[in-house]
ROMAR-943254 format. One record per atom (N, C-alpha, C, O): residue number from 1; residue in one letter; atom name; z, x, y. Coordinates in Angstrom, 2 decimals. Each point is the difference from the previous one (the first is absolute). Layout:
BEGIN
+-----+------+------+---------+---------+---------+
: pos : code : site :       Z :       X :       Y :
+-----+------+------+---------+---------+---------+
: NUM :    A :   CA :       Z :       X :       Y :
...
+-----+------+------+---------+---------+---------+
//
This chain:
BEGIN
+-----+------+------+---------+---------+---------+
: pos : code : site :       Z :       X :       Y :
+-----+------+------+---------+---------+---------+
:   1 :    X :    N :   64.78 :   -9.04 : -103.77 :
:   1 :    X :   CA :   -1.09 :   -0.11 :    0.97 :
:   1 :    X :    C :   -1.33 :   -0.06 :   -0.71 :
:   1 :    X :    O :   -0.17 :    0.12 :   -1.21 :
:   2 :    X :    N :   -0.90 :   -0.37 :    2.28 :
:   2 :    X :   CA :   -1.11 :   -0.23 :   -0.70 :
:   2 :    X :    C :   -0.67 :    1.47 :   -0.36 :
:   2 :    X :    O :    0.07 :    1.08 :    0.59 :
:   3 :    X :    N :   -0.87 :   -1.57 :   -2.03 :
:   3 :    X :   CA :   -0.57 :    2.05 :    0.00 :
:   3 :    X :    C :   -1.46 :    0.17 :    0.93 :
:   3 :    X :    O :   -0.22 :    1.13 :    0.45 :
:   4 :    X :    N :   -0.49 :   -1.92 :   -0.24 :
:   4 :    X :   CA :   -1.03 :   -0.11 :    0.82 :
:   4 :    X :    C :   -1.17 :    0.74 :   -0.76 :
:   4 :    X :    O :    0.09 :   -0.33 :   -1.18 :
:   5 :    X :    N :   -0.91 :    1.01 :    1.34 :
:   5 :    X :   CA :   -0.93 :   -0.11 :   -0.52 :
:   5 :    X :    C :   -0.03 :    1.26 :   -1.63 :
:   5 :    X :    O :    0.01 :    1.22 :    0.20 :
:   6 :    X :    N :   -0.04 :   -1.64 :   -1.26 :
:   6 :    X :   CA :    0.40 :    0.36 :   -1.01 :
:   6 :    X :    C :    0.90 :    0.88 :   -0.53 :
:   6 :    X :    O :   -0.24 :    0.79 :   -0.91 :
:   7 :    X :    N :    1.38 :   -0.95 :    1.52 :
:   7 :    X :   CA :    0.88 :    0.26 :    0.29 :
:   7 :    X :    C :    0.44 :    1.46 :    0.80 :
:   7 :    X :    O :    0.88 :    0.79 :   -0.32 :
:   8 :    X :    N :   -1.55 :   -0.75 :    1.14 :
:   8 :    X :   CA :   -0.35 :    1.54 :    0.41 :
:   8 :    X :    C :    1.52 :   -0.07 :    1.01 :
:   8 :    X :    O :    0.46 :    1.14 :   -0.10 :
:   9 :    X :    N :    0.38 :   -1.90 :    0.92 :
:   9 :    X :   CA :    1.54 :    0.39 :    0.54 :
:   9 :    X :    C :    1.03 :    0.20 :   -1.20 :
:   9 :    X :    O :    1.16 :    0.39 :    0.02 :
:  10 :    X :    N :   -1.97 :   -0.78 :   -1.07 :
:  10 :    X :   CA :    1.74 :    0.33 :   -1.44 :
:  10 :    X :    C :   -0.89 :    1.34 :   -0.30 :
:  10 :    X :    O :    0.92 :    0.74 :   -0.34 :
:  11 :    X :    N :   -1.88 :   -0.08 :    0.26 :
:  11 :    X :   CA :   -0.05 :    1.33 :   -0.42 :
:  11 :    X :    C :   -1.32 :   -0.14 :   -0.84 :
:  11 :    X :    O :   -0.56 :    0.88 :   -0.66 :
:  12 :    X :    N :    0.21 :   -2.14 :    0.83 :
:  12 :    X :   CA :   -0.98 :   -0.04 :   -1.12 :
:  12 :    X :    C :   -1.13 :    0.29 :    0.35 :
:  12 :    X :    O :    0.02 :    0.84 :    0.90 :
:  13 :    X :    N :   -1.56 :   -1.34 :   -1.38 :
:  13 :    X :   CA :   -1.26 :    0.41 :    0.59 :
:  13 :    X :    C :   -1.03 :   -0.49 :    0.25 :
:  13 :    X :    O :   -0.11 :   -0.87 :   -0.86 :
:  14 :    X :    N :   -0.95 :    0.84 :    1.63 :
:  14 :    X :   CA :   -0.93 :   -1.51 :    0.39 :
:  14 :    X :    C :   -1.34 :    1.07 :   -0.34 :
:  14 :    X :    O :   -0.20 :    1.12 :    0.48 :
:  15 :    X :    N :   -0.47 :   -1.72 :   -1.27 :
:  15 :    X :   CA :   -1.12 :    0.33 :   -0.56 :
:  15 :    X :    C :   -1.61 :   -0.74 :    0.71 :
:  15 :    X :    O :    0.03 :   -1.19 :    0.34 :
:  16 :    X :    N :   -1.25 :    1.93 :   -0.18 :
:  16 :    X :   CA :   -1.25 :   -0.94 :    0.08 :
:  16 :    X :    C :   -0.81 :    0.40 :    0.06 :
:  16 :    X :    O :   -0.06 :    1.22 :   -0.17 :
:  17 :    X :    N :   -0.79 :   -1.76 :    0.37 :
:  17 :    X :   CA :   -1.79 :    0.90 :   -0.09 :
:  17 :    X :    C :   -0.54 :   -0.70 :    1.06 :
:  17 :    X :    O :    0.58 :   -0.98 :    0.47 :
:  18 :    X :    N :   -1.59 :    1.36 :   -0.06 :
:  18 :    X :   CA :   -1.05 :   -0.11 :    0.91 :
:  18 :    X :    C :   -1.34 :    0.79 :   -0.30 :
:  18 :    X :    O :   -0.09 :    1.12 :   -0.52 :
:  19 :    X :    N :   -0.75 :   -1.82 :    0.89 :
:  19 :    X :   CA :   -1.64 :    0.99 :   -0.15 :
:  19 :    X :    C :   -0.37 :    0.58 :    0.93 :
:  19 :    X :    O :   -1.20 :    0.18 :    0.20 :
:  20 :    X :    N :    2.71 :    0.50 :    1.06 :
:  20 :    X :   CA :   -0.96 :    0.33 :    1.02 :
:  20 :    X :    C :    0.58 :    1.65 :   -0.08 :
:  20 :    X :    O :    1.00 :    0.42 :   -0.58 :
:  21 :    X :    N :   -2.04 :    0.36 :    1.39 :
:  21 :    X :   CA :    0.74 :    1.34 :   -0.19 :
:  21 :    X :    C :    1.05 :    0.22 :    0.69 :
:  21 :    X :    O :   -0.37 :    0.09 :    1.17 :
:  22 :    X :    N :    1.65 :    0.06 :   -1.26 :
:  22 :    X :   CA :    1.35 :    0.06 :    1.26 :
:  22 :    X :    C :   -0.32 :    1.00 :   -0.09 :
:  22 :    X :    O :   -0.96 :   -0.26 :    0.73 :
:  23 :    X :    N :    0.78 :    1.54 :   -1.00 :
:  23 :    X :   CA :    0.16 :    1.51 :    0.15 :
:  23 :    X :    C :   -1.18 :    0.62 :   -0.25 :
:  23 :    X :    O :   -0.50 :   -0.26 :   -1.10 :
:  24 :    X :    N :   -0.30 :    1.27 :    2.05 :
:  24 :    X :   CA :   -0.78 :    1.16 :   -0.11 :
:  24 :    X :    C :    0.04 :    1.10 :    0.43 :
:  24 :    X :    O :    0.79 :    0.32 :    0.89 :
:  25 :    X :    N :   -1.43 :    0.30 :   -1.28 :
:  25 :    X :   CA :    0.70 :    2.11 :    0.22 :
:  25 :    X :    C :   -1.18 :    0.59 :    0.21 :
:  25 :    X :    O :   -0.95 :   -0.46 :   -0.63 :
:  26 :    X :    N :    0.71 :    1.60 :    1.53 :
:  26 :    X :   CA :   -1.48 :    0.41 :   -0.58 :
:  26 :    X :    C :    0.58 :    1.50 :   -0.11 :
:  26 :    X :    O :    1.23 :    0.03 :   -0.07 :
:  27 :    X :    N :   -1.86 :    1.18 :    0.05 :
:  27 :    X :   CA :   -0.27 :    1.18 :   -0.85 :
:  27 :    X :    C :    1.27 :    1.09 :    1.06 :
:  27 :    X :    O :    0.61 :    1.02 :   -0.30 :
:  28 :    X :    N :   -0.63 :   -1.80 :    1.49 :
:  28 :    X :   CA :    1.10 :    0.83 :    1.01 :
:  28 :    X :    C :    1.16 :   -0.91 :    0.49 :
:  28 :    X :    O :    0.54 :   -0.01 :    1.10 :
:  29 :    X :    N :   -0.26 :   -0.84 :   -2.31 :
:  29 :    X :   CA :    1.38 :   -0.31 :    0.03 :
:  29 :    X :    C :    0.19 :   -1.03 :    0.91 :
:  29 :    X :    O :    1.09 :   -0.54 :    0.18 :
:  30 :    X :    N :   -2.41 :    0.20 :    0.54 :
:  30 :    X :   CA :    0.63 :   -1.13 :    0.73 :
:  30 :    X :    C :    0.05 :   -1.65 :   -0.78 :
:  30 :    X :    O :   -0.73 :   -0.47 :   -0.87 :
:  31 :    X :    N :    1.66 :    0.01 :    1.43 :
:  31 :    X :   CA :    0.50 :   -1.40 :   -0.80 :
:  31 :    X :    C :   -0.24 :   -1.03 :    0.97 :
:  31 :    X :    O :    0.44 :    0.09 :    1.15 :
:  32 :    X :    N :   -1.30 :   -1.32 :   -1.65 :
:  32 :    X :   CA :   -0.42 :   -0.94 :    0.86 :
:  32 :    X :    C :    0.58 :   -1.60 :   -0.64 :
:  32 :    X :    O :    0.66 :    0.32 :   -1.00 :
:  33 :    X :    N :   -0.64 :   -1.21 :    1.07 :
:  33 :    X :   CA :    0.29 :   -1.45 :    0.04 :
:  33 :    X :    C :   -1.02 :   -0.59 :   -0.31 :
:  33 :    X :    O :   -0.80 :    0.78 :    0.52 :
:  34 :    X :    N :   -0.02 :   -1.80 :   -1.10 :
:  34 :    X :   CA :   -0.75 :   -1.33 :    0.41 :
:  34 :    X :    C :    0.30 :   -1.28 :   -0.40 :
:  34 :    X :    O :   -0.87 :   -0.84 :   -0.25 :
:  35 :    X :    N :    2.44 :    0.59 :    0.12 :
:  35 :    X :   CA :    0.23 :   -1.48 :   -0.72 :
:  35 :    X :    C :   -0.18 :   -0.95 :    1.10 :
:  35 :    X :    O :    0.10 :    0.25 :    1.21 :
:  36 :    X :    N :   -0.45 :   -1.63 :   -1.90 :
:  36 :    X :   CA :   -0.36 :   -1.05 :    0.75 :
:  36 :    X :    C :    1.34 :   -0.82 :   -0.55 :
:  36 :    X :    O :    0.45 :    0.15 :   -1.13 :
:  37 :    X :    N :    0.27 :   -1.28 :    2.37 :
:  37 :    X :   CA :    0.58 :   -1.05 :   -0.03 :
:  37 :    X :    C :   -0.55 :   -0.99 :    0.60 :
:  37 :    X :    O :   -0.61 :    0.10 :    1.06 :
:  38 :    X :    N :    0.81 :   -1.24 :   -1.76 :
:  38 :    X :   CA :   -0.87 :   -1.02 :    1.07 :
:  38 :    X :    C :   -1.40 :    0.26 :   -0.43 :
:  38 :    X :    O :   -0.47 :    1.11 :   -0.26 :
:  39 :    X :    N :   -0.18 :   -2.30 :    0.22 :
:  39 :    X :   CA :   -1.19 :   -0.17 :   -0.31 :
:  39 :    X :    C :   -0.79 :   -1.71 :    0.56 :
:  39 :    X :    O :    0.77 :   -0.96 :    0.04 :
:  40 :    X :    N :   -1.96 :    0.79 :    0.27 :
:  40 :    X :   CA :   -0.40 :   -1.12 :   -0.40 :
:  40 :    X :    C :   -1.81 :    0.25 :   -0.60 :
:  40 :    X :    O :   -0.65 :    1.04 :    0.13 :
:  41 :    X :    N :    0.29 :   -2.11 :   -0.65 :
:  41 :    X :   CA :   -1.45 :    0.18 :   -0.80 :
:  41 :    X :    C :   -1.08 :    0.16 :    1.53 :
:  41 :    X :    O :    0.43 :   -0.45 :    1.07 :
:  42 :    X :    N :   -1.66 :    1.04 :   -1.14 :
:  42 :    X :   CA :   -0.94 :    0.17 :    1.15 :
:  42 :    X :    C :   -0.05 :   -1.63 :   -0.25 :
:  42 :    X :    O :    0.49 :   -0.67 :   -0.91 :
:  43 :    X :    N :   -1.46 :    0.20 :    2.36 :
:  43 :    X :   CA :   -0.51 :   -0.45 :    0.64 :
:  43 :    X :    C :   -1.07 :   -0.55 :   -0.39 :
:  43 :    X :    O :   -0.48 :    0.94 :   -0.63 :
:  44 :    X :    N :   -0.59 :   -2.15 :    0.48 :
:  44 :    X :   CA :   -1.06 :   -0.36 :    0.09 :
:  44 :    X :    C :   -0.90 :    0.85 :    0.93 :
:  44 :    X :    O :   -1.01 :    0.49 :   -0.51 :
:  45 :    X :    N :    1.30 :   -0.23 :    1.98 :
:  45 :    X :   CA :   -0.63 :    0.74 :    0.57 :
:  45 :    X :    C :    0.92 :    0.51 :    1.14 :
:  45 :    X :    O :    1.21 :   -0.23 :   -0.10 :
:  46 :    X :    N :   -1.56 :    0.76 :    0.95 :
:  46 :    X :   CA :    0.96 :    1.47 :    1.26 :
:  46 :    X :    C :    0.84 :   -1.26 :    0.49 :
:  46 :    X :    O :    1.23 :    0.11 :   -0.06 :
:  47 :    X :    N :   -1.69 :   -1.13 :    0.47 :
:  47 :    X :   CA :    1.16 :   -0.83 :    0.45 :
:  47 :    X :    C :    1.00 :   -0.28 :   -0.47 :
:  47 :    X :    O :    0.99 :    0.13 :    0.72 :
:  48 :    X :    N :   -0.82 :   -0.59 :   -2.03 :
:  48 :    X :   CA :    0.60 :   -0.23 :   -0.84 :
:  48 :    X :    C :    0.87 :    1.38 :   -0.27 :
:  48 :    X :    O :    1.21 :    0.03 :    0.26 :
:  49 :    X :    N :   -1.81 :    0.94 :   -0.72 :
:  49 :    X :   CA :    0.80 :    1.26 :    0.01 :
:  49 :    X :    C :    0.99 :    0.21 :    1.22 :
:  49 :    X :    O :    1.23 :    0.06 :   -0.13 :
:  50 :    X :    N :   -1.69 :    0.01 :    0.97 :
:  50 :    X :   CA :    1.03 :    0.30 :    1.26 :
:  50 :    X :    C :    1.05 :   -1.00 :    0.15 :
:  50 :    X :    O :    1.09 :    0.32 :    0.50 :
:  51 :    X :    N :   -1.40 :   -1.78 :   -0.98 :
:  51 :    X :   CA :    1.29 :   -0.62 :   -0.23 :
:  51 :    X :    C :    0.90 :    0.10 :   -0.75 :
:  51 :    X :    O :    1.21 :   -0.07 :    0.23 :
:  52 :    X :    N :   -1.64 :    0.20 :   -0.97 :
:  52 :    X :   CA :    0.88 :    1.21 :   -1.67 :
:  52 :    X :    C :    0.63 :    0.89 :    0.30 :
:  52 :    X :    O :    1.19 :    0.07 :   -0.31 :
:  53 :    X :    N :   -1.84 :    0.91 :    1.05 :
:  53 :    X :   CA :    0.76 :    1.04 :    0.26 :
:  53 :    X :    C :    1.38 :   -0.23 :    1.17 :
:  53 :    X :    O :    1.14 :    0.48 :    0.00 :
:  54 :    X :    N :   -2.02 :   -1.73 :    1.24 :
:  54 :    X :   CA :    1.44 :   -0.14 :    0.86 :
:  54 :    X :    C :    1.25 :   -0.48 :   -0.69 :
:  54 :    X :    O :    1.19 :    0.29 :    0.14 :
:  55 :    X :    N :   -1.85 :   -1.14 :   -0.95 :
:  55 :    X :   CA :    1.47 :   -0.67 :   -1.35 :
:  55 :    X :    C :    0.63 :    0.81 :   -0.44 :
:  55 :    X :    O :    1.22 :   -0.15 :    0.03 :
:  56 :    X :    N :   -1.90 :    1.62 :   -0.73 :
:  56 :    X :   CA :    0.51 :    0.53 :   -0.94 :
:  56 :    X :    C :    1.18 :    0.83 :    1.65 :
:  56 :    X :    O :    1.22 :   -0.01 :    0.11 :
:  57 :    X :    N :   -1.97 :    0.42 :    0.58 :
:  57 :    X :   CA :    1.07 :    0.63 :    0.68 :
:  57 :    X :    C :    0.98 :   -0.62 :    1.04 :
:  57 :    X :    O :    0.72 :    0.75 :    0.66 :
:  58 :    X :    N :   -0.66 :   -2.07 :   -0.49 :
:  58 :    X :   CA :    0.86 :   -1.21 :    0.90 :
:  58 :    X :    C :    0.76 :   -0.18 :   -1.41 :
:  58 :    X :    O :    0.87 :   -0.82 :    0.29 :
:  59 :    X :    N :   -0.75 :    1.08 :   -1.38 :
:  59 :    X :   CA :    0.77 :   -0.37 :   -1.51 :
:  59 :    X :    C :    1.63 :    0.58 :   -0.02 :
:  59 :    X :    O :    0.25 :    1.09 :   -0.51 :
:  60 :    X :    N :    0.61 :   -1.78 :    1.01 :
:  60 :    X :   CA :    1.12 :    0.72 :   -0.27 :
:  60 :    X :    C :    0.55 :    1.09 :   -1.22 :
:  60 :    X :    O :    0.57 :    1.07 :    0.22 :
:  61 :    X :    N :   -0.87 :   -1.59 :   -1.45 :
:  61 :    X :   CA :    0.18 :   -0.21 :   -1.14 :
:  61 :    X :    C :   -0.53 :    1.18 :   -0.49 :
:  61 :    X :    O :    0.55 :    0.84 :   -0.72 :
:  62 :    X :    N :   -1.97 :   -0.85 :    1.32 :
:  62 :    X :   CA :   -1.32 :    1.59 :   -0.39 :
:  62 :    X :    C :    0.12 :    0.90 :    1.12 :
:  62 :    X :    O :   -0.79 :    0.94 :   -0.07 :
:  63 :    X :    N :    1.73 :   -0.94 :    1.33 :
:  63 :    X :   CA :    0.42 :    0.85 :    0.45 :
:  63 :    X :    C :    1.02 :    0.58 :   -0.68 :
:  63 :    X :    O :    0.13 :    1.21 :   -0.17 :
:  64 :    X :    N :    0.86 :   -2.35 :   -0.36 :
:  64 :    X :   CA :    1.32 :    0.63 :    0.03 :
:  64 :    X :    C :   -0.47 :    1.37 :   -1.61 :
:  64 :    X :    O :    0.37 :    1.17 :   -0.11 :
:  65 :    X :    N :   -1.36 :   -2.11 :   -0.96 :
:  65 :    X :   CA :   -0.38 :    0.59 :   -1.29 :
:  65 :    X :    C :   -0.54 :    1.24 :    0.60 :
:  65 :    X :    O :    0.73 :    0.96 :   -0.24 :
:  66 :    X :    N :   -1.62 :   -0.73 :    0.85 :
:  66 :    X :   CA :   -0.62 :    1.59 :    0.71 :
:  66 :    X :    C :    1.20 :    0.67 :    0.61 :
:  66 :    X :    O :    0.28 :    0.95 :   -0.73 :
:  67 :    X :    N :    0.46 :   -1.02 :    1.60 :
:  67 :    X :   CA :    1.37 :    0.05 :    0.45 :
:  67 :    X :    C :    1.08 :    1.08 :   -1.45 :
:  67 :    X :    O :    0.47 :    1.13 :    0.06 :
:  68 :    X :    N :   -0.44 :   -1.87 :   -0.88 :
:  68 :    X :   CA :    0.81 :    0.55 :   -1.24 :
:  68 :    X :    C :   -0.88 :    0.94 :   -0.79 :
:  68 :    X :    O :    0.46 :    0.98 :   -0.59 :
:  69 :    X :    N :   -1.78 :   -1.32 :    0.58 :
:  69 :    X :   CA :   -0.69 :    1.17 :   -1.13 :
:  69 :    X :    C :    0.49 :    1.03 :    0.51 :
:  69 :    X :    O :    0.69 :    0.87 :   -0.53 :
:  70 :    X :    N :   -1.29 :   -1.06 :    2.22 :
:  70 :    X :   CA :   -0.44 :    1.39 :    1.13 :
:  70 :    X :    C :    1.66 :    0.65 :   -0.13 :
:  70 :    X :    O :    0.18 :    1.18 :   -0.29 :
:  71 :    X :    N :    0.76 :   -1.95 :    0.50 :
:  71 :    X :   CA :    1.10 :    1.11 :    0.11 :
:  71 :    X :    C :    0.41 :    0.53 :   -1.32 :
:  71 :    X :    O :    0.59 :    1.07 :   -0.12 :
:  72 :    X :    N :   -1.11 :   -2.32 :   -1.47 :
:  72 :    X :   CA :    0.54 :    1.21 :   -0.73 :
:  72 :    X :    C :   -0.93 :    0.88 :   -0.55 :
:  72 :    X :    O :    0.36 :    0.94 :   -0.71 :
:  73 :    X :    N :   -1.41 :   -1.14 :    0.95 :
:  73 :    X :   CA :   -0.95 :    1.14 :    0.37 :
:  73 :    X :    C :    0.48 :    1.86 :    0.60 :
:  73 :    X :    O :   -0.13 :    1.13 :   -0.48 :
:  74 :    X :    N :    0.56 :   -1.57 :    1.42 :
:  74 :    X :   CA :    0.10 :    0.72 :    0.95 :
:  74 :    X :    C :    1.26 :    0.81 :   -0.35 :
:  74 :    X :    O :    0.15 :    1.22 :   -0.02 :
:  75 :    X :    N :    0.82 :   -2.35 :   -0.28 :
:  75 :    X :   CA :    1.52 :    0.70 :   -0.84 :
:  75 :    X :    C :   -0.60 :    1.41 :   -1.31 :
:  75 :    X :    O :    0.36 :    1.18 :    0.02 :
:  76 :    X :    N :   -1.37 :   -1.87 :   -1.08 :
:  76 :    X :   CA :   -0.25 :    0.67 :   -0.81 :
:  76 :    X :    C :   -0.67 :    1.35 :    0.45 :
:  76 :    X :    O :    0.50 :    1.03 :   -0.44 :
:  77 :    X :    N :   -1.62 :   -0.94 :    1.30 :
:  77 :    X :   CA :   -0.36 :    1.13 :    0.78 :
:  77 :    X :    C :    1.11 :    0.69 :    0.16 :
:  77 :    X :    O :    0.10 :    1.01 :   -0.69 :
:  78 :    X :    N :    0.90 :   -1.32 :    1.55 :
:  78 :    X :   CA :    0.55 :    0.83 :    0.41 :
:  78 :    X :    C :    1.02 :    0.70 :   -0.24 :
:  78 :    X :    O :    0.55 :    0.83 :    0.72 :
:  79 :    X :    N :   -0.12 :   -1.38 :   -2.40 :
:  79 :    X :   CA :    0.95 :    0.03 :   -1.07 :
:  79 :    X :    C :   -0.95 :    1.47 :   -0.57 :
:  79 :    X :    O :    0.46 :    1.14 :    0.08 :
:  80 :    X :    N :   -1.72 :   -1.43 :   -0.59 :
:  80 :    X :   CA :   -0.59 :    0.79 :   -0.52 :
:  80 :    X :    C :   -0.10 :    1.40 :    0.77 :
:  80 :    X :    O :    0.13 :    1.11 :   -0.51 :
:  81 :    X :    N :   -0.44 :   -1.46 :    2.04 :
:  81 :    X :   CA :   -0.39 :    1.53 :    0.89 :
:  81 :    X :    C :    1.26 :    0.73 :   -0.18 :
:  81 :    X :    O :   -0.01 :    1.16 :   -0.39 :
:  82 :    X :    N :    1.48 :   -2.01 :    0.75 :
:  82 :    X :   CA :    1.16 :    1.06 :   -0.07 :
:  82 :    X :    C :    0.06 :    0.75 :   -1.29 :
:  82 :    X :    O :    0.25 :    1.20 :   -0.10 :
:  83 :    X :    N :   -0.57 :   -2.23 :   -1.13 :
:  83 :    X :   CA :    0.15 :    0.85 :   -1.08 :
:  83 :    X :    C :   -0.95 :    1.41 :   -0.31 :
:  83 :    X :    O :    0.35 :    1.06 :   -0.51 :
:  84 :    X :    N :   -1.27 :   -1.37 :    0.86 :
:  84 :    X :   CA :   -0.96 :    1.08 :    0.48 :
:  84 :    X :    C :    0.78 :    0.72 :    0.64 :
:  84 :    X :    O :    0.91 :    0.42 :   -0.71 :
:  85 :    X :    N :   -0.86 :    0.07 :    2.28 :
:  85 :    X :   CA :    0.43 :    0.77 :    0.58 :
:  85 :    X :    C :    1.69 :    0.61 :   -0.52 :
:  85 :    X :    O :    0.49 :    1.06 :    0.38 :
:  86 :    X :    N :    0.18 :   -2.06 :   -1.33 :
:  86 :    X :   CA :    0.90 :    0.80 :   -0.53 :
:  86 :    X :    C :   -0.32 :    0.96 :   -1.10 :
:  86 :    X :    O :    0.67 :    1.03 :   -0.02 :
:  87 :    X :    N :   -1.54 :   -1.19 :   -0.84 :
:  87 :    X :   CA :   -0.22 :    0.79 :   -1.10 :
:  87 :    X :    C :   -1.01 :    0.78 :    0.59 :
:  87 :    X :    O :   -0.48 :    0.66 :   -0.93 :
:  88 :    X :    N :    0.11 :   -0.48 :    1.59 :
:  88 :    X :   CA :   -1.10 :    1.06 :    1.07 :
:  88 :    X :    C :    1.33 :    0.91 :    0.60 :
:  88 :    X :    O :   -0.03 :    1.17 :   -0.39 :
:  89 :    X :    N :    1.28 :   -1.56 :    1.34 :
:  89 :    X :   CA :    0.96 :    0.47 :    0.24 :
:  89 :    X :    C :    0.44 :    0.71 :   -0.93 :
:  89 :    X :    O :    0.27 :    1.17 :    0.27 :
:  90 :    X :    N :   -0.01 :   -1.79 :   -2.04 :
:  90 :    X :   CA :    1.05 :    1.30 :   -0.96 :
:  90 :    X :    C :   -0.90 :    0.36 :   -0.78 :
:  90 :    X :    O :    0.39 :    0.46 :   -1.07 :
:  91 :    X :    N :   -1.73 :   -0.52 :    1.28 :
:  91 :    X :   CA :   -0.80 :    1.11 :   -0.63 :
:  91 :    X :    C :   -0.12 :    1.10 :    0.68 :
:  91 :    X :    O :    0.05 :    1.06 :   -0.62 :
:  92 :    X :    N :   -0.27 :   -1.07 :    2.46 :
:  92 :    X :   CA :    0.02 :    1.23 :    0.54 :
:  92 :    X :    C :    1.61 :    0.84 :   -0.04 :
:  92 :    X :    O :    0.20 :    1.20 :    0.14 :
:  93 :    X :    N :    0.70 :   -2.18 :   -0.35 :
:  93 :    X :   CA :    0.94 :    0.12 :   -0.04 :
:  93 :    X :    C :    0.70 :    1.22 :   -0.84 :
:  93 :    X :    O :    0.85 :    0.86 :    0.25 :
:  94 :    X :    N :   -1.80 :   -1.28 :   -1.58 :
:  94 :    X :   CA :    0.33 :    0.30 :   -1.44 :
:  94 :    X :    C :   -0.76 :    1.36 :    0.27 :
:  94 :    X :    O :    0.76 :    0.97 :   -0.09 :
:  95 :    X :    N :   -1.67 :   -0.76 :    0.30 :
:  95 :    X :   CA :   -1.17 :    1.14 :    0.33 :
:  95 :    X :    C :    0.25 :    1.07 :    1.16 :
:  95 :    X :    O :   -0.74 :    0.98 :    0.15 :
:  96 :    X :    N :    1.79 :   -1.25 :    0.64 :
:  96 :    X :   CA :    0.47 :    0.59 :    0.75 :
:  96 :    X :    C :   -1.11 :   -0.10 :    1.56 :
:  96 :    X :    O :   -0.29 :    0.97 :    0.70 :
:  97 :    X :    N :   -0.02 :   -1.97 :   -0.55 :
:  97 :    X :   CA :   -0.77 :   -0.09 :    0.96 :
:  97 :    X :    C :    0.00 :   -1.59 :    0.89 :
:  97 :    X :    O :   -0.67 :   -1.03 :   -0.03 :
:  98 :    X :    N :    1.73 :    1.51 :    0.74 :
:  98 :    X :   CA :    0.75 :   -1.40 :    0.86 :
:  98 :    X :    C :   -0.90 :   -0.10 :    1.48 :
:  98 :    X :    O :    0.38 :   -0.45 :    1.08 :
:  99 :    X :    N :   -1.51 :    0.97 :   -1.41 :
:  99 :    X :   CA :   -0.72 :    0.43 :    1.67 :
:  99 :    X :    C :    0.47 :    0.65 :    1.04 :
:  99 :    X :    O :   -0.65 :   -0.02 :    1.05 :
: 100 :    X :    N :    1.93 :    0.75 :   -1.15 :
: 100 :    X :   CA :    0.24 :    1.01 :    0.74 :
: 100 :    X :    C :   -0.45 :    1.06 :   -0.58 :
: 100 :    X :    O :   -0.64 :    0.04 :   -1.05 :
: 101 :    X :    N :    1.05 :    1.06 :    1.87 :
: 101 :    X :   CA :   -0.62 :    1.25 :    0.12 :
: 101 :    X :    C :    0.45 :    1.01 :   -0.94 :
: 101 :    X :    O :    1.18 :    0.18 :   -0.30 :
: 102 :    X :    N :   -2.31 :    0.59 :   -0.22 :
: 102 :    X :   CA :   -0.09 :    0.56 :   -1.11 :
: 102 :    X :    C :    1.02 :    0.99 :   -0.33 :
: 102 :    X :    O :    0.40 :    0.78 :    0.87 :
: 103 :    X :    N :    0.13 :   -0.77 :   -2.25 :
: 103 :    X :   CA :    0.92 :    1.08 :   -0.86 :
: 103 :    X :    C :   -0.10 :    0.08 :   -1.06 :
: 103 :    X :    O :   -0.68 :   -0.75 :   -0.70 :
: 104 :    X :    N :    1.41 :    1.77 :    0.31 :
: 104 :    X :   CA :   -0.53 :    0.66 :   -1.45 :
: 104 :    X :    C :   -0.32 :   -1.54 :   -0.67 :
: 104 :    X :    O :   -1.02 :   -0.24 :   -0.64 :
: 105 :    X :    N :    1.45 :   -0.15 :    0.75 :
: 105 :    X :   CA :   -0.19 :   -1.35 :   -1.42 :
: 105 :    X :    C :   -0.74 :   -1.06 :    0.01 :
: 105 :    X :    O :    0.00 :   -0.96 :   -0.77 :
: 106 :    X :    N :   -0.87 :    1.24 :    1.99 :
: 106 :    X :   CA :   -0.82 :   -1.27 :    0.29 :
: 106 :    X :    C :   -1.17 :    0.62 :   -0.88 :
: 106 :    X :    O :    0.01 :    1.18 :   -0.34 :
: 107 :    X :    N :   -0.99 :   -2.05 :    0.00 :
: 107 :    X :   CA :   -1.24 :   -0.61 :   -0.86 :
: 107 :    X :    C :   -0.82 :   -1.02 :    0.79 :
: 107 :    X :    O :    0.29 :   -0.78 :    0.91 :
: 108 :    X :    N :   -1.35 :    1.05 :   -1.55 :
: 108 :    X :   CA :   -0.78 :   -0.93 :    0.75 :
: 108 :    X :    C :    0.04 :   -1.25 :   -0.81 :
: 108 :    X :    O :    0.40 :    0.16 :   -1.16 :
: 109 :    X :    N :   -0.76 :   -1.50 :    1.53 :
: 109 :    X :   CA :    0.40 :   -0.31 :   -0.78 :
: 109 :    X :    C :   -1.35 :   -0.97 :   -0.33 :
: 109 :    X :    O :   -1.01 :    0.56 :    0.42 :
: 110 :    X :    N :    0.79 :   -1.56 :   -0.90 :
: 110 :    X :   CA :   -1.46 :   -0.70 :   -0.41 :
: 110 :    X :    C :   -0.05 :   -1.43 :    0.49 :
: 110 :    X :    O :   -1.00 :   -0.69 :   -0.20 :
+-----+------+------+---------+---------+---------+
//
């Protein structure tokens, strides 16, 4: 069969860059998005822009490309939060502090 994009269905791995920020965090952990798919150049002037923009979004092609960032976007988020909330899980775990109610062995924990 075919391997499709560098060979990432045989096990292998698809590599790339971009100059845009896919990922930001600020100081309380929250995690935000701003990648762009789909693009076209501005406009001579507002008219021109707004036709650009109806193109860019009547675009099968730059839907379907926004379409794939956004979900594997979204896959990765949410790959990352479980892993979070699991190692948040066997640290209280480990510490004796599962958020139930207190006994000799609970700690507070950080």
């Amino acid at each position: 069969g075919e391997e499709g994009m560098g060979g990432v269905e045989s096990g292998g791995a698809f590599f790339g860059c971009t100059p845009e920020k896919l990922f930001d965090s600020d100081m309380r952990g929250h995690v935000r998005t701003m990648a762009v798919a789909g693009t076209r150049p501005r406009g001579s002037d507002s008219e021109e822009d707004q036709r650009l923009g109806r193109d860019l979004m009547s675009s099968p092609k730059d839907m379907s490309e926004n379409r794939i960032v956004a979900e594997f976007l979204q896959d990765r988020l949410l790959s990352l939060a479980e892993l979070h909330e699991s190692q948040k899980r066997l640290k209280q775990a480990l510490n004796g502090t599962d958020g139930s109610s207190s006994g000799p062995n609970s700690t507070e924990s950080a």
